[in-house]
N, C-alpha and C positions, 0 to 999 in steps of 0.2 A: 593915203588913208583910205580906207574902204569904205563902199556906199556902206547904206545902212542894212542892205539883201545883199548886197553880190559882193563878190572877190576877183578884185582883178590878178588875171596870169600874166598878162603881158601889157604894151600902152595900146593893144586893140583888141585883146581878148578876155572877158568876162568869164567867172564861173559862175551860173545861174542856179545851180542843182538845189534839190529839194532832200529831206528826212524824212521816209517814213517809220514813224513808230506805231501806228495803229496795226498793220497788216501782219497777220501773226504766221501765216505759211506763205514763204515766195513759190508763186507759181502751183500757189493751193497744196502743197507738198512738204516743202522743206522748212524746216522749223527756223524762226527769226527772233530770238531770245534780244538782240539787239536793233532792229530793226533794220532797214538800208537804205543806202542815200542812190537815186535818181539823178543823177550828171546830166545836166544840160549847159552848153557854152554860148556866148552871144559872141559873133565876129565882128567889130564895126571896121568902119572906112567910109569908099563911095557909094556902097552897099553896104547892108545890117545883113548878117547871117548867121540864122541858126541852126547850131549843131545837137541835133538831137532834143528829143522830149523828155516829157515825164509820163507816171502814171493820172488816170482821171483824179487818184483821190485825193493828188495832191496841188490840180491845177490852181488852186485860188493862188497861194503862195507864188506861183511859177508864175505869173500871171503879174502878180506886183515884181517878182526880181526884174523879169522883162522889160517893164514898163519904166521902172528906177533907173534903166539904162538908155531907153532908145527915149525916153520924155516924149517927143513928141512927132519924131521922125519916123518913117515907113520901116517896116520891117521885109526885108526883098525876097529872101531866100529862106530856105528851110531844109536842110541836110537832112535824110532819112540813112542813116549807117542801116540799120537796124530795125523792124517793122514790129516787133513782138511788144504787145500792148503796153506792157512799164514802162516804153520809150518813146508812144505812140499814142497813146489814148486819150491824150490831149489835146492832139493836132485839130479837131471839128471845131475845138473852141479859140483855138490861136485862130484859126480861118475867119471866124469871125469876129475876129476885132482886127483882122489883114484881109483883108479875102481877096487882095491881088498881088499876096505873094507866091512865089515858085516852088517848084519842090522840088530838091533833084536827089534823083534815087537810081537804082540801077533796073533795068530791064527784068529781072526777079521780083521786082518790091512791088510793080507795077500791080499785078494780082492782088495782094495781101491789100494796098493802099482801098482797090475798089470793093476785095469782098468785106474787109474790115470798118471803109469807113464812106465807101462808095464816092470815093475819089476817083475823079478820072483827065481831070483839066489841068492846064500850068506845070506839066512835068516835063523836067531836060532828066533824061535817059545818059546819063554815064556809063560807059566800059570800062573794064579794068588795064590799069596803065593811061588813063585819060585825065588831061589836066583841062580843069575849067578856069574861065580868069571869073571871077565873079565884084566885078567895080574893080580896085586897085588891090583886091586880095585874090589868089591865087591855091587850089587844092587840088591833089593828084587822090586817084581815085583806085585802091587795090579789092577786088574782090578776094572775100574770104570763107566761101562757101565750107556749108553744115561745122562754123565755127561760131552758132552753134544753129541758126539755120539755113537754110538755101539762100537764101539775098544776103546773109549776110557779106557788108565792105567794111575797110575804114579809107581813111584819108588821113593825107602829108601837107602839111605846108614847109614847104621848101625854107622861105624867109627865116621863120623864129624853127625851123625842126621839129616841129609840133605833130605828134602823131593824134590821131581821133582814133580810138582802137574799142568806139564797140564795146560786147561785152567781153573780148579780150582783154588781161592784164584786172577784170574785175575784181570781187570780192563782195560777200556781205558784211553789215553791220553800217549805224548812218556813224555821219562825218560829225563828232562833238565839238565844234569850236575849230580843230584842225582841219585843213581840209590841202595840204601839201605834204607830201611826205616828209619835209621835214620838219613839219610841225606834230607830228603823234611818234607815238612805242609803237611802231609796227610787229615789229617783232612779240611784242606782249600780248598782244589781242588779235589784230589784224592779220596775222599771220596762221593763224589756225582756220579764221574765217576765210580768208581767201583760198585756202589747200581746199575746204569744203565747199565752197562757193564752184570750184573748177570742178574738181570730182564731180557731184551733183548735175553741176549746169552743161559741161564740155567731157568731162571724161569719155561717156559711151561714143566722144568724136576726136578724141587723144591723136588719131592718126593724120586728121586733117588738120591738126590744130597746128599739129607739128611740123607741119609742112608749111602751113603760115605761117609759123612763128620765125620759120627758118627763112623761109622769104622774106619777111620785114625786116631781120635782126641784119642778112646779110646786102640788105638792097639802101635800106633807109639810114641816114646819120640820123639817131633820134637823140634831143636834149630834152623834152618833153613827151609824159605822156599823159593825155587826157580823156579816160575808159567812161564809163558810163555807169559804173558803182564801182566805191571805194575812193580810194585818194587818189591825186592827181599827180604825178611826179614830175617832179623839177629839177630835183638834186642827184637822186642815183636812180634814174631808169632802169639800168641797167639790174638792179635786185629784182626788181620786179620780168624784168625779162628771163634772168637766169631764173628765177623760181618757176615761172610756167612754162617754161623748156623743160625742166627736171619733172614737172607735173607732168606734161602731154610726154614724156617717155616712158612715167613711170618710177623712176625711181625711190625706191623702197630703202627702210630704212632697219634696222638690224633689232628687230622687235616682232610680238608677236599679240596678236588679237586673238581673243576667243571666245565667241559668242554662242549662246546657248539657249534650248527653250526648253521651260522645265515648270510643267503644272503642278507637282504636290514637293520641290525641293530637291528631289533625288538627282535628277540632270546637272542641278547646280553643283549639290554635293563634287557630283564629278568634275565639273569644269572646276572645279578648287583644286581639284588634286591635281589635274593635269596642268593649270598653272603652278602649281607648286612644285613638279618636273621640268616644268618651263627655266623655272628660276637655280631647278637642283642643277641643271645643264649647261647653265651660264649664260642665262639671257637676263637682265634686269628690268628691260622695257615691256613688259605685260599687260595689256587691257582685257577683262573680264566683263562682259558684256550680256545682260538679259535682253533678249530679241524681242520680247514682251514689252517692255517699259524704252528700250533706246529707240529714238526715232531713227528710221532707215537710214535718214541721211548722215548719221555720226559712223554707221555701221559702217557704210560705203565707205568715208573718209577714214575710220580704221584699215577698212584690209586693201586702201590704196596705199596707203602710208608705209602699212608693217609689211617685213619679206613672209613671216609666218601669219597665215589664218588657221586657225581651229574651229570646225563647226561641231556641236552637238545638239542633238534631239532627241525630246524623247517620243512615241511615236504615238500615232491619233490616228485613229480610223483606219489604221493597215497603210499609214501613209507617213509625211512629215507633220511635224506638228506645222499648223498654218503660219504663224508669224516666218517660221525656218522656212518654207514652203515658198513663201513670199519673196524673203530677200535672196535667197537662192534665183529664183527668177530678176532679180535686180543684177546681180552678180554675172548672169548670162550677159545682159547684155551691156556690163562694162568691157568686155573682154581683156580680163585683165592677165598678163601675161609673164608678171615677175615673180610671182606668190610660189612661196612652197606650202600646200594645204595638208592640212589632218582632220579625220570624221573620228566623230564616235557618237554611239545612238544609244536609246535603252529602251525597252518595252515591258510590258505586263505581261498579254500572252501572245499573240500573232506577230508580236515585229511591223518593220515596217519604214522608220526612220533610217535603220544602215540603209536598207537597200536600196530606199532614194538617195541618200547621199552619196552613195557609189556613184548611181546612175549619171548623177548630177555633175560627179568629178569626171566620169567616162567622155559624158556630152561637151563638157568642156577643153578636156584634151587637159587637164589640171594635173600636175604629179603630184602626187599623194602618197605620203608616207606609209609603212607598210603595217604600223601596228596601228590598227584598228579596232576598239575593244567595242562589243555590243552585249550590253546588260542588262539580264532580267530582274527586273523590281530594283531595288537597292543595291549600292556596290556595296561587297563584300572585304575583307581584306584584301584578297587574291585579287578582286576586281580592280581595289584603287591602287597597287602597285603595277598594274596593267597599262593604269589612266596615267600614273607619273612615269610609266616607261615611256608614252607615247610625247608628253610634254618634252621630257629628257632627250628623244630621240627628234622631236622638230628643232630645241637648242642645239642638236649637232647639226644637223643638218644648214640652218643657219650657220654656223660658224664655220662651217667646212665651207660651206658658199663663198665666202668673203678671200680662202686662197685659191 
C-alpha cells in the first residue's frame, strides 16, 4: 500500500514528485494548459539518495514526501542529473534540514550549482561511464550533453534496470492520480503533450538528442524509466523510447499545417482556400492556424509533426507581419529538415511579406514549392484558384513523397 505522499517503484525506490498546477508558462514560454509534474525519487538502503529536485514553488509538499520516507534517518546523497531551476531550486532548503549531505554531479554542473545557488562544498565529481557504489546501492553515470543543456547526465542502476533519464523520455501535463504508465491513456492526452514537451524543450538539440538516445537504447537493458516530468515507465519503456527516437529524427507525418497572419481577414480568407487545395489533393490531415491567437509553441509542434507547412502573411511595414516575423525566427533555429514548405503573402501597396518569406526559405536551405501566389488587397477569383492550386500542389507533392 502506498504512504500517504509517495509511491513506491521498487522495495527501495520512492516516487517523491510534486504537481504543479499554478505555473501557467514552463520556462516563462510555453503555454501549461495542464500544468506539470516535477519527478523526484528517494533511493533508500545503507545510504538515502536523492535523485533529483523540484521547483521552489513547490518545495513544502516535496519536503513532507521526503520526510514521509526517510522519518528520521539522514539523507546522504543528492544526485544532480540536471541543474535547470524546476529541478534544482529547492536544493538551499533540502541543505538545510541535511546540511551534511553530498552532492554528486558532473564536472559541468559544478559552475551552475555555484552561480545559481553558491554551492561549492561536499561534491563527488562523476564522469561519464563512471560507477559510484553509494552504501549498498550502486549508479553508472552517462553524460548527455545539450540534451538539453551542457551538464546535462542521467544514470543506470544495474540491479532493478532503472534508468534516471533527466529531462529525457519527458513530457508536460501533471501526473492525476496515475503516475506509471500503466496506470493513464497515454495515448489520449499525454502523448500530444509529450511530442510538444520534446519539440519546445529538445528539438533545436534533435541531433544530440539522438545520439544519446541511441547510446542508451543500444548500451543499457532498460525495464524502467524514471524522467523527471511525466510518467514513470515500468511496463513498456520501450514506447516511450521509440517515440523520442522518431521525435529527435524527425519524422513527420503525411499532413499539412498552415499558419497564417492576417489583420483585416483577407490572409485568412486565403489560407481557407489553400487548405481547401489541401484537401482537393488528398490530404485529409489539415491544421489552419492564426499566428495571432496560437501560442508559438503548438505552431512548432505542428510543423514538427506535419511533412507540409504553409506560411502566409500579409505584409506590415514593408516587411512580415510581426507575429510571422517571429516564428519564422523560431523555425531557424529548429533546423528542421523533413518539411516540404509553401509561402504565400498579400499586401496593400509596397509588398513586402513574399519577399521575406523567400528570403526566409533561401536562408534555410527549405524546398519550397513553386507556386507562390502574392496578393494585392483581397483575393479575387483568379487569386483563390491560385491559392488552391498551391494547397493541391503541396498534397501532391506530399504523396509523391511517400513512393
Amino acid at each position: 500500500m502506498d504512504n500517504l505522499l509517495t509511491v513506491p517503484i521498487n522495495d527501495h525506490l520512492y516516487y517523491i514528485g510534486v504537481n504543479d498546477r499554478q505555473t501557467e508558462l514552463f520556462e516563462a514560454m510555453w503555454p501549461l494548459p495542464d500544468g506539470v509534474a516535477y519527478n523526484s525519487y528517494l533511493m533508500t538502503g545503507e545510504k538515502n539518495i536523492l535523485l533529483d529536485l523540484v521547483k521552489i514553488n513547490t518545495v513544502s509538499v516535496f519536503v513532507e514526501k521526503l520526510q514521509e520516507v526517510l522519518g528520521d534517518k539522514p539523507l546522504d546523497y543528492i544526485v544532480v542529473h540536471h541543474a535547470e531551476p524546476d529541478h534544482s531550486s529547492a536544493i538551499l532548503n533540502i541543505l538545510d534540514i541535511y546540511p551534511d549531505v553530498k552532492i554528486v554531479c558532473n564536472k559541468k554542473t559544478v559552475d551552475f550549482l555555484k552561480n545559481y545557488y553558491d554551492i561549492e562544498d561536499n561534491l563527488i565529481i562523476v564522469k561519464d561511464g563512471e560507477t559510484l557504489e553509494l552504501g549498498n546501492r550502486k549508479l553508472t553515470f552517462y553524460m548527455t550533453p545539450m540534451v538539453h543543456w551542457p551538464e546535462s547526465m542521467v544514470s543506470y542502476e544495474e540491479e532493478t534496470k532503472t534508468l534516471f533519464s533527466q529531462d529525457i523520455f519527458g513530457g508536460f501535463g501533471t501526473l492525476d492520480g496515475g503516475i506509471f504508465d500503466d496506470e493513464l491513456r497515454f495515448d489520449e492526452y499525454y502523448l500530444d503533450e509529450t511530442r510538444r514537451y520534446f519539440i519546445n524543450i529538445v528539438g533545436k538539440y534533435a541531433k544530440q538528442a539522438l545520439r544519446s538516445l541511441n547510446k542508451l537504447a543500444t548500451t543499457l537493458d532498460i525495464k524502467t524509466i524514471c524522467p523527471v516530468h511525466g510518467p514513470v515507465w515500468r511496463k513498456n519503456p520501450q514506447k516511450i523510447i521509440d517515440l523520442y527516437v522518431s521525435l529527435a529524427s524527425q519524422e513527420v507525418q503525411d499532413g499539412v499545417v498552415i499558419i497564417y497572419g492576417s489583420m483585416y481577414g483577407n490572409t485568412e480568407k486565403m489560407a481557407e482556400a489553400v487548405a481547401r487545395g489541401v484537401v482537393h489533393g488528398g490530404i485529409k490531415d489539415v491544421r489552419v492556424r492564426d499566428v495571432s491567437k496560437t501560442p508559438f509553441s503548438y505552431l512548432l509542434a505542428d510543423a514538427w509533426k506535419y511533412k507540409g507547412v504553409i506560411l502566409g502573411s500579409c505584409s506590415y511595414d514593408n516587411d512580415l507581419f510581426p507575429p510571422m516575423k517571429f516564428i519564422t525566427e523560431e523555425f531557424k533555429h529548429q533546423k528542421m529538415k523533413n518539411n516540404i514548405w509553401g509561402i504565400f503573402g498579400s499586401y496593400s501597396w509596397s509588398g513586402g511579406a513574399m519577399k521575406n518569406l523567400k528570403a526566409f526559405a533561401e536562408d534555410c536551405k527549405y524546398e519550397v514549392l513553386e507556386t507562390q501566389p502574392e496578393i494585392k488587397g483581397a483575393a479575387n477569383n483568379e487569386d483563390m484558384e491560385e491559392l488552391m492550386k498551391l494547397g493541391e500542389e503541396m498534397a501532391k507533392a506530399i504523396l509523391a513523397s511517400k513512393e
